[in-house]
Each structure stands twice: as structure tokens, then as C-alpha cells.
C-alpha positions as CSV (number, residue, x, y, z in Angstrom):
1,X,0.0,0.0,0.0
2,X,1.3,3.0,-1.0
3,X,-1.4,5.4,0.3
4,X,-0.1,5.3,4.0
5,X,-1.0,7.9,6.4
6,X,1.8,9.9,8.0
7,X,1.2,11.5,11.5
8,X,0.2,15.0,12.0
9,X,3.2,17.7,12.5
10,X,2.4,21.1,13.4
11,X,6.0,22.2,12.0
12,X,5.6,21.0,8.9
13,X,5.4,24.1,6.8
14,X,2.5,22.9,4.6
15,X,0.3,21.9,7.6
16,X,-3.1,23.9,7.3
17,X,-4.3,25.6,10.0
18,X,-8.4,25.8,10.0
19,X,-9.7,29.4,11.8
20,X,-13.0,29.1,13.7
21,X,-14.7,32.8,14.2
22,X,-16.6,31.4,17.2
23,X,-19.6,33.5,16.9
24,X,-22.6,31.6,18.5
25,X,-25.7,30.6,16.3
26,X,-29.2,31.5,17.5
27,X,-32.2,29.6,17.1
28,X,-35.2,31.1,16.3
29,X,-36.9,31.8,20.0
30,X,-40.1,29.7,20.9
31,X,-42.0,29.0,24.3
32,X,-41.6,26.1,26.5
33,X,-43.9,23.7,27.0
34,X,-44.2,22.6,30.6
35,X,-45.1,19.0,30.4
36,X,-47.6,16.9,32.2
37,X,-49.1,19.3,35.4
38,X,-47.6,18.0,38.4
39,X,-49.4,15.9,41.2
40,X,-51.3,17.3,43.9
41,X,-49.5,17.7,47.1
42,X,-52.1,16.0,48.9
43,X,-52.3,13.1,46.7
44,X,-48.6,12.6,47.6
45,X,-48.7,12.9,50.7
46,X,-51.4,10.4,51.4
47,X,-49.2,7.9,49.1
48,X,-46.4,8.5,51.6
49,X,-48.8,7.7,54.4
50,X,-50.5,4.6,53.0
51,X,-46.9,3.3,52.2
52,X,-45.2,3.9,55.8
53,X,-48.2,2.5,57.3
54,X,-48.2,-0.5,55.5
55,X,-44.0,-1.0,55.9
56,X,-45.0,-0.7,59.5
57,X,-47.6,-2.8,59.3
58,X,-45.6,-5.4,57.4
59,X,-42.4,-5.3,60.1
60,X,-44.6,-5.4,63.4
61,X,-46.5,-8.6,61.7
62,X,-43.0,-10.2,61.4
63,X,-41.5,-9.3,64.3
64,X,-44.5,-11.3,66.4
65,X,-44.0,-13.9,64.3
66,X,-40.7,-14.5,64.8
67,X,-41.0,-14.0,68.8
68,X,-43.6,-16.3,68.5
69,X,-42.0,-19.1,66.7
70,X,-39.0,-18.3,69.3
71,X,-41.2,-18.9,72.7
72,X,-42.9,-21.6,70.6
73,X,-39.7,-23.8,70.6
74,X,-38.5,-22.6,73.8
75,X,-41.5,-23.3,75.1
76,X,-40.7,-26.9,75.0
77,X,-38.0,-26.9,77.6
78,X,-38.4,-25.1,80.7
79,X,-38.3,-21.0,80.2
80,X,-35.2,-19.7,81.3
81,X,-34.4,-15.5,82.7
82,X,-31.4,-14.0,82.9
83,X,-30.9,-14.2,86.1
84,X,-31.5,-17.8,86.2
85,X,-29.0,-18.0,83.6
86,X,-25.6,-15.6,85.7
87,X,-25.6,-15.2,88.6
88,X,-25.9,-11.1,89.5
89,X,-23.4,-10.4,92.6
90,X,-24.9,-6.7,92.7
91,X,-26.9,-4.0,90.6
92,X,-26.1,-0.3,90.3
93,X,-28.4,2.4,89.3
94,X,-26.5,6.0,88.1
95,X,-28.3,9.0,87.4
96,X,-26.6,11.5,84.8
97,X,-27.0,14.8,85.2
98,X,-26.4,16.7,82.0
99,X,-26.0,20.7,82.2
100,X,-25.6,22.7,79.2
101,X,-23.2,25.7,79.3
102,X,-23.5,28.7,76.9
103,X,-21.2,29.6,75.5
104,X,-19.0,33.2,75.6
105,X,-21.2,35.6,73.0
């Protein structure tokens, strides 16, 4: 092949140099359309409601089932408390007292 293609050289004194003027082009001007009107507020809102109630609905139904297959099985052996289970040598009870200091203005 004789028609090989030699890489570009900025130097070489034949090189062509290609001038942009960089003016921008306008379009001719028309109105936006706004698309489809957006949803009430309210109707939101009560789709937000319906779906945390029934997520919560959904997580307190399977939380009683699984305690109740838990004291279902352990219901078979004799129920067994904490304390039943270590031995408690003593019990302390401490009371915070937070105070909140303002700081210099």
C-alpha cells in the first residue's frame, strides 16, 4: 500500500491551520412547553402515608411472628431469665445529670 498515512506535524510548513470565528448561532426563539401538570401535594402525601403505614404494618406482623416461633420452641423446655441463667453479685443504678453551658457571646 502506497497510500499510508503519516502523523500530523504542526512544523511541517504545509500543515493547514483551520480558523474558527466562534460567533454563537441563534435559534429562532419559541415558548416552552411545561409537560404533564404536576401531582397534587395531597395526593402525595397520602401515598407517603399509606406506604409507611403499611411498611409498618408489614415489620410489626413479622417481628410477632418470629418471637412467636422463638417462645414456641422454647416453650418446650423449661423457660429460662437472665438471672436464672448468671448469677448477678450486685446491681447499680446511676443517674446523669447533664448541664448545658452557653457559651462566651
Amino acid at each position: 500500500m502506497t497510500d499510508e498515512q503519516q502523523p500530523f506535524d504542526p512544523s511541517a510548513p504545509d500543515s493547514e491551520e483551520e480558523t474558527v470565528d466562534g460567533l454563537p448561532v441563534l435559534a429562532e426563539v419559541r415558548e416552552v412547553s411545561s409537560g404533564a401538570p404536576p401531582p397534587l401535594l395531597a395526593v402525595q402525601a397520602a401515598a407517603a402515608a399509606a406506604t409507611g403505614f403499611v411498611a409498618g404494618a408489614a415489620t410489626i406482623a413479622l417481628v410477632r411472628r418470629r418471637s412467636s416461633r422463638k417462645l414456641a420452641r422454647a416453650g418446650r423446655s423449661a423457660p429460662r431469665r437472665a438471672a436464672d441463667v448468671l448469677p448477678i453479685v450486685a446491681s447499680r443504678t446511676f443517674i446523669v445529670d447533664v448541664h448545658l453551658v452557653a457559651g462566651p457571646d
